[in-house]
C-alpha positions in Angstrom: -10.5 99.1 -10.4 -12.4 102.1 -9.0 -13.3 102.2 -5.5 -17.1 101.3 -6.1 -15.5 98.2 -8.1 -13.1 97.5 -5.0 -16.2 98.0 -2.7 -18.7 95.7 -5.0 -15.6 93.2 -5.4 -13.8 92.7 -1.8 -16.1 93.3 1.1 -17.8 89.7 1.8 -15.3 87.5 0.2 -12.3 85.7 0.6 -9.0 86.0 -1.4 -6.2 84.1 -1.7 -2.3 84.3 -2.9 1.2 83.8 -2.5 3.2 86.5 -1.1 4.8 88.9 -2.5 7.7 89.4 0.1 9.0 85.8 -0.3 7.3 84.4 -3.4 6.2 81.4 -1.6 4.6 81.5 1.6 0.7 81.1 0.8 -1.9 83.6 2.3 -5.6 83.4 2.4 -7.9 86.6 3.9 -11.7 86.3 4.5 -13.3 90.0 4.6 -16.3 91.1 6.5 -19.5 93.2 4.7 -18.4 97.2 5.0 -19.3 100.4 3.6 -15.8 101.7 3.8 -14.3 99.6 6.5 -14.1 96.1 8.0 -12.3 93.4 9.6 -9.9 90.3 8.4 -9.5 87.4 9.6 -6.6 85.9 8.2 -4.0 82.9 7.3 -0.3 83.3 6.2 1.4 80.3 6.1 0.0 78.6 9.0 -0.4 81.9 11.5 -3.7 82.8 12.1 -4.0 86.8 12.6 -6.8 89.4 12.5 -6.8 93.0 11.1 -8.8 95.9 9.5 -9.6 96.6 5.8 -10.9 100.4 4.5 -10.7 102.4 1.6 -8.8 105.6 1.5 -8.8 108.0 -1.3 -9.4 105.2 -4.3 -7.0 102.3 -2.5 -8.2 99.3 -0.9 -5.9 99.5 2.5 -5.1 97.2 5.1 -3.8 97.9 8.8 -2.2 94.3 10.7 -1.1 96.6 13.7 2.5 95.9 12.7 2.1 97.2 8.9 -0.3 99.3 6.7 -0.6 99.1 3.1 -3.0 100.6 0.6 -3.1 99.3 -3.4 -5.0 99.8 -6.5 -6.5 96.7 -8.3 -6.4 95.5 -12.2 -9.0 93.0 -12.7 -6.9 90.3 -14.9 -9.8 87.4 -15.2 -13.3 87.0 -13.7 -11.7 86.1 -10.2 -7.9 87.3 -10.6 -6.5 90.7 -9.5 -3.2 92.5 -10.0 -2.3 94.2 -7.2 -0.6 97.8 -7.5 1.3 99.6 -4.7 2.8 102.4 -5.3 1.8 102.6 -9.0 3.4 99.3 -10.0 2.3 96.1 -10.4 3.3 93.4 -8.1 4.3 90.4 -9.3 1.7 87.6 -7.7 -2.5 87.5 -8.2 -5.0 87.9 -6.0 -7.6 84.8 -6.2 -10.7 85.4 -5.1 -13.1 82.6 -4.2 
């Protein structure tokens, strides 16, 4: 996805999964409206956290004070993404509702 895809796509809604670092603990993020930059409020497993969304050269990015990742998206269905970090495709979706 290009960044005004990401930008049309991500701010305002809420997207769910399953993670990626264990394959099994279920996630679900709610993003705010942003230009370039906004805030998460957040469910993994059952911990609630907030953090801080933005777009950096092309890639959707994410900073939870502990960690900071940035991917690029492939759209797979009308409301599925493939995530890519680091040029490679992860292996679980992105659902967004």
């Amino acid at each position: 996805m290009t960044e005004k895809e990401m930008l049309a796509t991500l701010p305002g809604s809420t997207v769910h999964g399953i993670s990626n670092q264990d394959n099994k603990t279920g996630w679900v993020q709610a993003y705010s409206k942003g230009r370039k930059k906004g805030k998460i409020a957040g469910l993994f497993g059952s911990d609630e956290y907030e953090s801080d969304w933005r777009v950096i050269d092309g890639q959707w990015c994410e900073d939870w004070g502990e960690g900071f990742h940035c991917w690029n998206f492939e759209r797979v269905g009308a409301n599925k993404l493939r995530v890519h970090q680091g040029g490679k495709p992860l292996k679980n979706l992105w659902t967004i509702k």
